[in-house]
PDBQT receptor file of N, H, CA, C and O in Angstrom, charges set to zero:
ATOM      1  N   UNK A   1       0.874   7.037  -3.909  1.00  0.00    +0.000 N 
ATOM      2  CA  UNK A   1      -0.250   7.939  -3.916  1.00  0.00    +0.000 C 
ATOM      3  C   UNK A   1      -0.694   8.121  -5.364  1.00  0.00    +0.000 C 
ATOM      4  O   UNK A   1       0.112   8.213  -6.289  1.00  0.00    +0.000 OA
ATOM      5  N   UNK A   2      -2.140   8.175  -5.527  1.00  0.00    +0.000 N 
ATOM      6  H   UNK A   2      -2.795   8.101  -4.776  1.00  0.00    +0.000 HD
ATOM      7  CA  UNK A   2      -2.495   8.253  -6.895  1.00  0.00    +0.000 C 
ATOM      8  C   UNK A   2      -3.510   9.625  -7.052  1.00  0.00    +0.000 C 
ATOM      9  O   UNK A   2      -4.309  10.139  -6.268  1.00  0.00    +0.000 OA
ATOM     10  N   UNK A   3      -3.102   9.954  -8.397  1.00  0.00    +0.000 N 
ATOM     11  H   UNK A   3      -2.453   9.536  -9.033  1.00  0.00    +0.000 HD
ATOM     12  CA  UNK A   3      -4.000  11.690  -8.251  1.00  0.00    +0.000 C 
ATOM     13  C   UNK A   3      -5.413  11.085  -9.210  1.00  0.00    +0.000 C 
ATOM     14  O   UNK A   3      -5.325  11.097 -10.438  1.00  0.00    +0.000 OA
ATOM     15  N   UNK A   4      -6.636  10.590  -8.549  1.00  0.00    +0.000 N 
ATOM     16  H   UNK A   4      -6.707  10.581  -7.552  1.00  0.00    +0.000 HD
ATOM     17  CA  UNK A   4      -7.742  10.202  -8.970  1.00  0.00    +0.000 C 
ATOM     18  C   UNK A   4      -8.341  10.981  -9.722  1.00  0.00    +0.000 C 
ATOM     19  O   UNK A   4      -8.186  12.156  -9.389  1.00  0.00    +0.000 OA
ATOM     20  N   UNK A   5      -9.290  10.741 -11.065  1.00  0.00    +0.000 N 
ATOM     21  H   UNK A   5      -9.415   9.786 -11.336  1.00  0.00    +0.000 HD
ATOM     22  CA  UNK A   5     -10.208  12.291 -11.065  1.00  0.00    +0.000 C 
ATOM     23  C   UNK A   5     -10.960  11.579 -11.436  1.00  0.00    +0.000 C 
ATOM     24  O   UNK A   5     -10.850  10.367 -11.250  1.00  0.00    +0.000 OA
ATOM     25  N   UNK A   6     -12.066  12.193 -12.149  1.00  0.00    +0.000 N 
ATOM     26  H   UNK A   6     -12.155  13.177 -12.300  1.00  0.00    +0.000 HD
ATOM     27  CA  UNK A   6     -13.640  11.845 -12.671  1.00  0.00    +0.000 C 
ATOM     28  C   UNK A   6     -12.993  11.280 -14.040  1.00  0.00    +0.000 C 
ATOM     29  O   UNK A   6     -12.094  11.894 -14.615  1.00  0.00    +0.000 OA
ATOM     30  N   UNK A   7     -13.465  10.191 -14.462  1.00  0.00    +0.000 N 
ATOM     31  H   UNK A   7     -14.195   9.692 -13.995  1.00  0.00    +0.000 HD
ATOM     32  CA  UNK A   7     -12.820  10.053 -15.960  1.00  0.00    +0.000 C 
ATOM     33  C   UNK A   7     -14.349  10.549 -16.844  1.00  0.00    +0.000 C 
ATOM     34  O   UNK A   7     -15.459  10.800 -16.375  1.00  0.00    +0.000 OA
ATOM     35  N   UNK A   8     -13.909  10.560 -18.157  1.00  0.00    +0.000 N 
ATOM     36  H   UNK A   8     -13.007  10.356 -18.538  1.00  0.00    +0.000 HD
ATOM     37  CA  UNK A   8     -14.379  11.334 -18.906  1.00  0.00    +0.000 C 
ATOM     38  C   UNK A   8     -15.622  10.643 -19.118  1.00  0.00    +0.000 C 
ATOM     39  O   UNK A   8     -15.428   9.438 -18.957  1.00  0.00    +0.000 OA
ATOM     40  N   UNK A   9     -17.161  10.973 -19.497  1.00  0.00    +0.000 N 
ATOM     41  H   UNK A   9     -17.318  11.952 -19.629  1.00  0.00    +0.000 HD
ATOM     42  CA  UNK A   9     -18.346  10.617 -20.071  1.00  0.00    +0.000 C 
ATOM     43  C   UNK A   9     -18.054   9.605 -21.118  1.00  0.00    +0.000 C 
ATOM     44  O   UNK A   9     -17.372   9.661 -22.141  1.00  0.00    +0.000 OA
ATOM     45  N   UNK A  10     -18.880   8.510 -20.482  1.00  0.00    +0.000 N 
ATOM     46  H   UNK A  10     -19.434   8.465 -19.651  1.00  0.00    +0.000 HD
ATOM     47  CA  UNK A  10     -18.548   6.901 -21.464  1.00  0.00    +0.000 C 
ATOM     48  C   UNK A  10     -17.716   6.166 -20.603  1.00  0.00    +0.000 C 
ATOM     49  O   UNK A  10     -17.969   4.999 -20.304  1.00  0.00    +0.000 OA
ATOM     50  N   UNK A  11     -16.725   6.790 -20.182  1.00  0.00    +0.000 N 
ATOM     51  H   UNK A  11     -16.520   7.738 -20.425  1.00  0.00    +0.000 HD
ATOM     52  CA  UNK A  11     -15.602   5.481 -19.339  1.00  0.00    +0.000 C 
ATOM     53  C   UNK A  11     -15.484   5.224 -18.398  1.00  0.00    +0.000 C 
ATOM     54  O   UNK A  11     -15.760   5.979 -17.465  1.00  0.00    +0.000 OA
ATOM     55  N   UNK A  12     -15.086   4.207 -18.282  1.00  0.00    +0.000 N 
ATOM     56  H   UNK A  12     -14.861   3.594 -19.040  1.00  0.00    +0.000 HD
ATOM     57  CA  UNK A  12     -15.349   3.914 -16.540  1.00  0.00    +0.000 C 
ATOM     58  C   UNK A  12     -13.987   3.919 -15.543  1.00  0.00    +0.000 C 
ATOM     59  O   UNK A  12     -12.813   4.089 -15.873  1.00  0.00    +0.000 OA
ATOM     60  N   UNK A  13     -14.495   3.699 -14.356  1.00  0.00    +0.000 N 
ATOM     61  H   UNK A  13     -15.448   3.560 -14.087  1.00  0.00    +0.000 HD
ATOM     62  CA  UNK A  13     -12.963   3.914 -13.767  1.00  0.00    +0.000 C 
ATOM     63  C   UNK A  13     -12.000   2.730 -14.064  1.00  0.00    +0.000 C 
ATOM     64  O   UNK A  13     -12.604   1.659 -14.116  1.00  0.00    +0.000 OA
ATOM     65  N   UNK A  14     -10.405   2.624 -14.313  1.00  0.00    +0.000 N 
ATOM     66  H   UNK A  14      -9.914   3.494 -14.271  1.00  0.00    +0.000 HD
ATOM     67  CA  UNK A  14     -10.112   1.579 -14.420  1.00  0.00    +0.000 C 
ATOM     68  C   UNK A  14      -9.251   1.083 -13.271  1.00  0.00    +0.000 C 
ATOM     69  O   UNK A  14      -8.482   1.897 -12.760  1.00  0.00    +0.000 OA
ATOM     70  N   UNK A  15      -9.294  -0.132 -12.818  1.00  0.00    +0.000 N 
ATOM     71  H   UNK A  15      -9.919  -0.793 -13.234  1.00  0.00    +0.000 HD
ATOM     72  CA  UNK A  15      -8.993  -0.312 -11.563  1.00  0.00    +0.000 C 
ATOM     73  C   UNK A  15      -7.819  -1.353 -11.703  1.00  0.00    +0.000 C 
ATOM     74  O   UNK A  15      -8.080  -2.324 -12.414  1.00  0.00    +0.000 OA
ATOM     75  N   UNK A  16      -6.291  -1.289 -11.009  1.00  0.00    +0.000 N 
ATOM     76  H   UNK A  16      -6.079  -0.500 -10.432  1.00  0.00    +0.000 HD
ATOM     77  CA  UNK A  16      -5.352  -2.731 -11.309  1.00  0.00    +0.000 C 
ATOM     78  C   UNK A  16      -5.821  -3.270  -9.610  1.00  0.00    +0.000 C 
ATOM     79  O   UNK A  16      -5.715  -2.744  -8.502  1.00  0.00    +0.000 OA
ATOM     80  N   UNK A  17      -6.327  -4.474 -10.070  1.00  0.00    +0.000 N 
ATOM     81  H   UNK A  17      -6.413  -4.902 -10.970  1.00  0.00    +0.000 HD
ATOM     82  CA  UNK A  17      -5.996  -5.351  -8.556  1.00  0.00    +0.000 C 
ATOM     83  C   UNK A  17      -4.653  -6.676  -8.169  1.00  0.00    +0.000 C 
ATOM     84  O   UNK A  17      -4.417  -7.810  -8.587  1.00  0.00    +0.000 OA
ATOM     85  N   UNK A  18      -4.192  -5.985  -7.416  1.00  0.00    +0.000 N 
ATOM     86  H   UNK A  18      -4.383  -5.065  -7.076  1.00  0.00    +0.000 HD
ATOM     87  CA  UNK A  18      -2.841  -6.908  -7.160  1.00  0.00    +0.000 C 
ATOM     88  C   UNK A  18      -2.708  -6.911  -5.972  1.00  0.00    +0.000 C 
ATOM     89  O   UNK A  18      -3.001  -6.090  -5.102  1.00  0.00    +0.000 OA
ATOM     90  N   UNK A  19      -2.108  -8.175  -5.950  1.00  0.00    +0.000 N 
ATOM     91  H   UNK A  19      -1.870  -8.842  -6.657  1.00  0.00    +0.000 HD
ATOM     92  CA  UNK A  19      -1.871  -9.544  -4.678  1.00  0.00    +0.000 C 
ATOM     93  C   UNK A  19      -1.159  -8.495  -3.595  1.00  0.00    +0.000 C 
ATOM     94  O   UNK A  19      -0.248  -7.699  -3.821  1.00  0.00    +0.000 OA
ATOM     95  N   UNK A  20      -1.822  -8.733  -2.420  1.00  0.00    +0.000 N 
ATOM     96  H   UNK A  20      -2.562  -9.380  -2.235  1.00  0.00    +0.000 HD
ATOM     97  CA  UNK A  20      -1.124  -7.978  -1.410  1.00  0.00    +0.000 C 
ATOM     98  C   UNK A  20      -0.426  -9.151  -0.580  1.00  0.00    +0.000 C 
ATOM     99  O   UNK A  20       0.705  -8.932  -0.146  1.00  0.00    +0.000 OA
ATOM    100  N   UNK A  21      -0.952 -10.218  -0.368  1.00  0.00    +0.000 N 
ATOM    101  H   UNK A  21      -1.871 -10.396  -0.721  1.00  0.00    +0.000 HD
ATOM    102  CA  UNK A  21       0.014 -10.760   0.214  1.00  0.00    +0.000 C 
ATOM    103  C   UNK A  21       1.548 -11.724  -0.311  1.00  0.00    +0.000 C 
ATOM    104  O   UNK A  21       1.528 -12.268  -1.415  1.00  0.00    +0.000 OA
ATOM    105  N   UNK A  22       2.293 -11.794   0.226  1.00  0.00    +0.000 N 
ATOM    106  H   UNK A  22       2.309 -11.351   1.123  1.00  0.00    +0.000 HD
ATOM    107  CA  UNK A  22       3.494 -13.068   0.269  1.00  0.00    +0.000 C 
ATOM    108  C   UNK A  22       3.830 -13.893   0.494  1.00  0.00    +0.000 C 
ATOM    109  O   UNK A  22       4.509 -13.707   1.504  1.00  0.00    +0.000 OA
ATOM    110  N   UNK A  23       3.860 -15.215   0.145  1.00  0.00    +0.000 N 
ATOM    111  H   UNK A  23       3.308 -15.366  -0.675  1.00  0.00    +0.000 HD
ATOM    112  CA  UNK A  23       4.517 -16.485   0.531  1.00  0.00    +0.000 C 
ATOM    113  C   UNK A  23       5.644 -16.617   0.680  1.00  0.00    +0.000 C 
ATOM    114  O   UNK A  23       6.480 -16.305  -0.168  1.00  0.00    +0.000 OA
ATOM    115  N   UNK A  24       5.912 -17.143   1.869  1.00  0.00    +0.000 N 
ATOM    116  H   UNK A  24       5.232 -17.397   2.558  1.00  0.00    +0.000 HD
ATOM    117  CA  UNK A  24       7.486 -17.483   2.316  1.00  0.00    +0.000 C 
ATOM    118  C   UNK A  24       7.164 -18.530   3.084  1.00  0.00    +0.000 C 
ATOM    119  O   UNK A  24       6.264 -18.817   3.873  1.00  0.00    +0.000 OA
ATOM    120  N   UNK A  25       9.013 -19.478   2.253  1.00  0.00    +0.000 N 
ATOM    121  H   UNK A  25       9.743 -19.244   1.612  1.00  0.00    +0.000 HD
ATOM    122  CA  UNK A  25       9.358 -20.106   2.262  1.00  0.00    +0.000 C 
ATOM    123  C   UNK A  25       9.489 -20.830   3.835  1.00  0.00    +0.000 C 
ATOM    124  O   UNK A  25      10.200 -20.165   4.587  1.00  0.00    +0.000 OA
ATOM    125  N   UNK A  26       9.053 -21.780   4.294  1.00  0.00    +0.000 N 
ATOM    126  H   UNK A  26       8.475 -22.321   3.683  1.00  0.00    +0.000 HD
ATOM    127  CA  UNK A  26       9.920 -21.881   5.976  1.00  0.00    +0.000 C 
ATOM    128  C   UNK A  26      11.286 -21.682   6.080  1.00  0.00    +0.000 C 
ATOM    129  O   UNK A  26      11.989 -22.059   5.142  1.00  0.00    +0.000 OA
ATOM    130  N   UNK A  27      11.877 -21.070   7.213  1.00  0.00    +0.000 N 
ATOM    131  H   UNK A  27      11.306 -20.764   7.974  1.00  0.00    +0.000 HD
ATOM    132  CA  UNK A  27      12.911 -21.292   7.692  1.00  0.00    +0.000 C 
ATOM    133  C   UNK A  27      13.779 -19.413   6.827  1.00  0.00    +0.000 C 
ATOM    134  O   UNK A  27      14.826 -18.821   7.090  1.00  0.00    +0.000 OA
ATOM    135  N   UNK A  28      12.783 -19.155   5.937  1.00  0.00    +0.000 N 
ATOM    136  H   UNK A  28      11.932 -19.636   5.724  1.00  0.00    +0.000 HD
ATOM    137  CA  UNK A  28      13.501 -17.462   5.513  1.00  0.00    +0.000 C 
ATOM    138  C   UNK A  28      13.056 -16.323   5.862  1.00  0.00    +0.000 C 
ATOM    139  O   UNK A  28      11.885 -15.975   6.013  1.00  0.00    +0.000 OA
ATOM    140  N   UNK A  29      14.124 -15.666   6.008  1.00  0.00    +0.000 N 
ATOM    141  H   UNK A  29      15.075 -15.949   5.886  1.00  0.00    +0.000 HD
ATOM    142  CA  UNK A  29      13.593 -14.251   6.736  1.00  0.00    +0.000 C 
ATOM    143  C   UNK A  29      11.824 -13.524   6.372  1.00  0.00    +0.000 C 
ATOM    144  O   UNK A  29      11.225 -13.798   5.332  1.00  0.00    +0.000 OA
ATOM    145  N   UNK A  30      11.390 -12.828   7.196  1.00  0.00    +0.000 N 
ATOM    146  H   UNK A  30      11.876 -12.606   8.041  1.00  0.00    +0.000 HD
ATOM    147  CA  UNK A  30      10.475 -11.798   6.913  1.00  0.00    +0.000 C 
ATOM    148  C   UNK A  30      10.466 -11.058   5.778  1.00  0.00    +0.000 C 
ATOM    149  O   UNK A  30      11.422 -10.286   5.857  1.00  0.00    +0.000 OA
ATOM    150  N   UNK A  31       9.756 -10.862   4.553  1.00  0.00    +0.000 N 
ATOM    151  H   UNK A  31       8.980 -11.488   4.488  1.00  0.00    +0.000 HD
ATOM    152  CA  UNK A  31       9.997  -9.570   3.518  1.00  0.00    +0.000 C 
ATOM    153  C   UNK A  31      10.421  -8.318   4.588  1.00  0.00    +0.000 C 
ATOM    154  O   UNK A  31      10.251  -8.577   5.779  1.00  0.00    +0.000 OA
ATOM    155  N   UNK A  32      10.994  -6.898   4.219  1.00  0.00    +0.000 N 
ATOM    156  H   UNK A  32      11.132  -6.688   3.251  1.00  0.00    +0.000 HD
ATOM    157  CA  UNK A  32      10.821  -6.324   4.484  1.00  0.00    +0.000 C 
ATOM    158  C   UNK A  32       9.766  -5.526   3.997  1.00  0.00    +0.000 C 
ATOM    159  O   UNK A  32       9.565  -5.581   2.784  1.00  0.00    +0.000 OA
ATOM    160  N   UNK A  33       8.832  -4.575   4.893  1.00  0.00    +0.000 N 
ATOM    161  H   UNK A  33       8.995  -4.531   5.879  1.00  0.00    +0.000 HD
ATOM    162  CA  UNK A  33       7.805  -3.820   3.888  1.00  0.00    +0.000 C 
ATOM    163  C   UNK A  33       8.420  -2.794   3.408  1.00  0.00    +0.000 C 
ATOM    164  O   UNK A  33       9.526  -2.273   3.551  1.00  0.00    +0.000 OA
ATOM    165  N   UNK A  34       6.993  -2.511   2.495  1.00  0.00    +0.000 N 
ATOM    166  H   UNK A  34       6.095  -2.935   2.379  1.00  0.00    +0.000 HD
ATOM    167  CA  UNK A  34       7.661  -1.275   1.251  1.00  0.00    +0.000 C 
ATOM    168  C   UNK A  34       7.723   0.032   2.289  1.00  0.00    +0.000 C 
ATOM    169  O   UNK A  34       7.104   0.112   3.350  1.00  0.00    +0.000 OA
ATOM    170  N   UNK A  35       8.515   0.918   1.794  1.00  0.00    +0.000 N 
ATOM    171  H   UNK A  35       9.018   0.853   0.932  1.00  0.00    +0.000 HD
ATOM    172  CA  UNK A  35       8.585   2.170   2.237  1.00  0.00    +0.000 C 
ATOM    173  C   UNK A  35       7.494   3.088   2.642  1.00  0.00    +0.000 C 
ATOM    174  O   UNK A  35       7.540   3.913   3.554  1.00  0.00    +0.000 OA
ATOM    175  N   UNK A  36       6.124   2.738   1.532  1.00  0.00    +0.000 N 
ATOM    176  H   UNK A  36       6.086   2.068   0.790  1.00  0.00    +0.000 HD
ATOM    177  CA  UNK A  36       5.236   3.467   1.926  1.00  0.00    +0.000 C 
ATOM    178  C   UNK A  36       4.615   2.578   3.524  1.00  0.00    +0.000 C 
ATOM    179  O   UNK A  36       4.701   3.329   4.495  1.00  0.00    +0.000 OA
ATOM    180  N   UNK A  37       4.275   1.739   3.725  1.00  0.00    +0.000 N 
ATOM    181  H   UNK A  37       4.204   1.129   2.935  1.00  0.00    +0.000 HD
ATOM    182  CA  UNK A  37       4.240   1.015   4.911  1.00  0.00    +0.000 C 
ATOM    183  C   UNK A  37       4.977   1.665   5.987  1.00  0.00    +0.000 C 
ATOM    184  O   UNK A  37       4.424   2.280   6.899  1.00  0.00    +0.000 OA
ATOM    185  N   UNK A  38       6.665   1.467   5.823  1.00  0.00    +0.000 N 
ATOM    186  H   UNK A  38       7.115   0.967   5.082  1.00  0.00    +0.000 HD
ATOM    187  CA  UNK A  38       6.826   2.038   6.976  1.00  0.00    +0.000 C 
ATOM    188  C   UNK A  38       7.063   3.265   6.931  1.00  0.00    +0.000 C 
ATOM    189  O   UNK A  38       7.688   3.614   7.932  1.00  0.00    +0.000 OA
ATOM    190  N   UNK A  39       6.898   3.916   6.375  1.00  0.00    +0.000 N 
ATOM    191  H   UNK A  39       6.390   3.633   5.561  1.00  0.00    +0.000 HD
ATOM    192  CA  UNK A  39       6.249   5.905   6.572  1.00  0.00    +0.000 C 
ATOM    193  C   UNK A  39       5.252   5.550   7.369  1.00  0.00    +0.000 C 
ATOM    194  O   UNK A  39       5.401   5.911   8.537  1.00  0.00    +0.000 OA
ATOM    195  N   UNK A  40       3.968   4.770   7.044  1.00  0.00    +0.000 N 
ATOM    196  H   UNK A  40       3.847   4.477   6.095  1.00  0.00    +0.000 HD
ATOM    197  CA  UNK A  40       2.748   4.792   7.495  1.00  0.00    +0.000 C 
ATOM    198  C   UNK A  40       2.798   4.381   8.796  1.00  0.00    +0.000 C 
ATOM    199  O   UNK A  40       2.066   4.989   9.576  1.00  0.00    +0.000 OA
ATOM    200  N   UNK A  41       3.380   3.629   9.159  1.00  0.00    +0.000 N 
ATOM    201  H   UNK A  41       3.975   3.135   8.525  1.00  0.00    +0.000 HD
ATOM    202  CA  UNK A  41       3.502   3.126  10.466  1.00  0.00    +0.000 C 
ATOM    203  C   UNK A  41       4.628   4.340  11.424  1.00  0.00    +0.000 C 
ATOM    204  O   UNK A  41       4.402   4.554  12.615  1.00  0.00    +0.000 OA
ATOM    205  N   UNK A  42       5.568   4.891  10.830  1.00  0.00    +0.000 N 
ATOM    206  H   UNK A  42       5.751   4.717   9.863  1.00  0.00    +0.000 HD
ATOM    207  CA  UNK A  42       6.240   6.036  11.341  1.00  0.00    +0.000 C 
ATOM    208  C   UNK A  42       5.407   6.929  12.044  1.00  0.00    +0.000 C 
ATOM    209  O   UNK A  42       5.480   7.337  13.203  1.00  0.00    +0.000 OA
ATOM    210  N   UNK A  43       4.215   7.273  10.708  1.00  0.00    +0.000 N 
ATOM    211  H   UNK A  43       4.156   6.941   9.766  1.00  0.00    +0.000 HD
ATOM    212  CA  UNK A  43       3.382   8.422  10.951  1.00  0.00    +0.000 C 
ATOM    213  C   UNK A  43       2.486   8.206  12.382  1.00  0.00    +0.000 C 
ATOM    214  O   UNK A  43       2.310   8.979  13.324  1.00  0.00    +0.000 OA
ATOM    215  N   UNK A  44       1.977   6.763  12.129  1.00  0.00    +0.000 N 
ATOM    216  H   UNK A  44       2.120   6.135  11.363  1.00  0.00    +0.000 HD
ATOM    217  CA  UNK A  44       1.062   6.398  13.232  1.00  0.00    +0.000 C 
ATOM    218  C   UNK A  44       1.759   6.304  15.050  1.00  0.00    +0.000 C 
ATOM    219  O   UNK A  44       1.200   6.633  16.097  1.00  0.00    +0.000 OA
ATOM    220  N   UNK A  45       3.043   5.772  14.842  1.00  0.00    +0.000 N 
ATOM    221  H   UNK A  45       3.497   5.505  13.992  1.00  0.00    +0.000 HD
ATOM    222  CA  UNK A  45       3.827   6.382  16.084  1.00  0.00    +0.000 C 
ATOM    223  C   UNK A  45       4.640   7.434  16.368  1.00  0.00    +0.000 C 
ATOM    224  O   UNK A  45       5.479   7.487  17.267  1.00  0.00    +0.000 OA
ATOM    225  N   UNK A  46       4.320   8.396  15.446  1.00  0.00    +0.000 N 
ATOM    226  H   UNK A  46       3.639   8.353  14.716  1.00  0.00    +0.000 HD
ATOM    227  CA  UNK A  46       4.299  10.056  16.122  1.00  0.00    +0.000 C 
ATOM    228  C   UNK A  46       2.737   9.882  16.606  1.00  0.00    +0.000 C 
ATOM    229  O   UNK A  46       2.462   9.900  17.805  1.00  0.00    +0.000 OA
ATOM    230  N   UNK A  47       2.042   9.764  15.903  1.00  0.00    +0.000 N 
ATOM    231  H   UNK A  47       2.265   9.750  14.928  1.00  0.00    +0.000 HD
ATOM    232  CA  UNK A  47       0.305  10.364  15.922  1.00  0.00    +0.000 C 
ATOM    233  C   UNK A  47       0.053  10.096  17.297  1.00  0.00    +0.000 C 
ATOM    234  O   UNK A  47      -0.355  11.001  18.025  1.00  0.00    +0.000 OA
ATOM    235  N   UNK A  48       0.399   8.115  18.039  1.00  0.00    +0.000 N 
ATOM    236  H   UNK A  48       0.731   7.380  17.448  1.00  0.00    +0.000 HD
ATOM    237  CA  UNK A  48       0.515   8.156  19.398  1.00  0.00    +0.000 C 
ATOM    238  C   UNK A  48       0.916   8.957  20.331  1.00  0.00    +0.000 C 
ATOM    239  O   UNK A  48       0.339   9.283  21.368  1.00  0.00    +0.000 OA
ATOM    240  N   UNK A  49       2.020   9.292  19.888  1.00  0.00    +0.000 N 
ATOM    241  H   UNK A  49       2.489   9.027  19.046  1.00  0.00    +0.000 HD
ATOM    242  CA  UNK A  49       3.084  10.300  21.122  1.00  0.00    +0.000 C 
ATOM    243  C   UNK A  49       2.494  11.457  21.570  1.00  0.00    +0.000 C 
ATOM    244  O   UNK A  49       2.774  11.936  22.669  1.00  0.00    +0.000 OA
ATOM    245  N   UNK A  50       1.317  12.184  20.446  1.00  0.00    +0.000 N 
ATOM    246  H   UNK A  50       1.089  11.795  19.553  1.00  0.00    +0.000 HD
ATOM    247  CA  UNK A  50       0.978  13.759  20.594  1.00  0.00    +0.000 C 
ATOM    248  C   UNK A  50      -0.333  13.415  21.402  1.00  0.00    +0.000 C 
ATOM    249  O   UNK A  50      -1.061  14.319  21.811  1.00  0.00    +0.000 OA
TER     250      UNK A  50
């Protein structure tokens, strides 16, 4: 989670863009995902249940 704000008069926003996906190898396991992923997916199967 990132705490965004207005940046200051003159500058602009600065943005990192990085590779979301992974290459794997044939024949090796799945990455596991990051933690925030599976929170997110946690969250989304409570959100079903209610």
């Amino acid at each position: 989670m990132t705490r965004e704000h207005t940046p200051r008069p003159g500058h602009t926003w600065e943005t990192t863009v990085r590779p979301l996906e992974q290459l794997v190898e044939d024949g090796q396991p799945e990455p596991r995902p990051s933690r925030a992923a599976r929170r997110a997916a946690a969250r989304g199967k409570r959100k079903d249940r209610q």
